[in-house]
C-alpha positions, 0 to 999 in steps of 0.5 A: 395676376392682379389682386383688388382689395374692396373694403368699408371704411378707411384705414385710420391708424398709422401703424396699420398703413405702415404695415400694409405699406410694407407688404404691398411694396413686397409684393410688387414683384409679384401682383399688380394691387389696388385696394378700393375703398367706400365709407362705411354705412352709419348704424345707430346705436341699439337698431332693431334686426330690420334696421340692422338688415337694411344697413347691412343691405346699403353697405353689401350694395356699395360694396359689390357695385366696386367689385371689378367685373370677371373678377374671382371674389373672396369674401372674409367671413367670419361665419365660415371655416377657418383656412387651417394654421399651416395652409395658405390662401389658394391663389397658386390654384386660381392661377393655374385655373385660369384666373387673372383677377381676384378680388378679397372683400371686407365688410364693415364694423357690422358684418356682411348683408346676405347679398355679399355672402351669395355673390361670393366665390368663396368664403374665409375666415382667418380666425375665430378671435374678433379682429377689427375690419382695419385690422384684418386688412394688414393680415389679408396683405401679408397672407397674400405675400405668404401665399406667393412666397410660398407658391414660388418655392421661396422661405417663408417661416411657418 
């Protein structure tokens, strides 16, 4: 299994590359991972809903142009349903169904284009609160550590 993590922007505080740092050596045993990274688009300040489209459009572009081919593609949305508290990401099932290669994608500081959501093979969010994009990403690594915990019959605390 092979898990791709697509982002905008740069992780730039230390306490989260920590902490993703510490997942993804975790998660050696049990997922090859690679977290492909663009720079985020620049938005001026007070844009016009067409200027924020075609911002949103630019960055969605760049960001599914890293997309690896034939891979399963879930997208952080904050406009879907929330995976419910005790449940985990289904990457046991995308195993089992035959997937070898998933990637999660996370948009920028302003949300995702239309073109991203379509592309999706799925959609998530893990909340309802506001969490910044470098922030959701050292949750996104430790959801995918539970997930193979959790897949592999081994404790994980609830």
């Amino acid at each position: 299994m092979k898990i791709s993590i697509v982002a905008s922007g740069k992780i730039k505080e230390k306490y989260l590359r920590d902490g993703i740092n510490e997942f993804v050596k975790r998660l050696k045993p049990f997922t090859q991972l690679e977290f492909i990274e663009i720079n985020e688009e620049k938005m001026k300040d007070n844009p016009s809903p067409a200027e924020k489209k075609a911002t949103l459009t630019a960055e969605g572009e760049r960001l599914l142009k890293k997309v690896p081919a034939n891979s399963y593609l879930i997208v952080l949305d904050v406009l879907v349903k929330i995976f419910p508290q005790k449940n985990y990401l289904p990457i046991d099932k995308l195993t089992l169904s035959g997937q070898s290669h998933i990637t999660f994608l996370i948009g920028g500081a302003f949300g995702l284009s239309e073109e991203v959501r379509k592309r999706a093979d799925e959609r998530i969010s893990f909340s309802r609160m506001t969490f910044t994009h470098q922030m959701i990403r050292l949750l996104l690594v430790e959801q995918i550590y539970r997930a193979f915990k959790i897949s592999r019959g081994e404790k994980y605390h609830w």
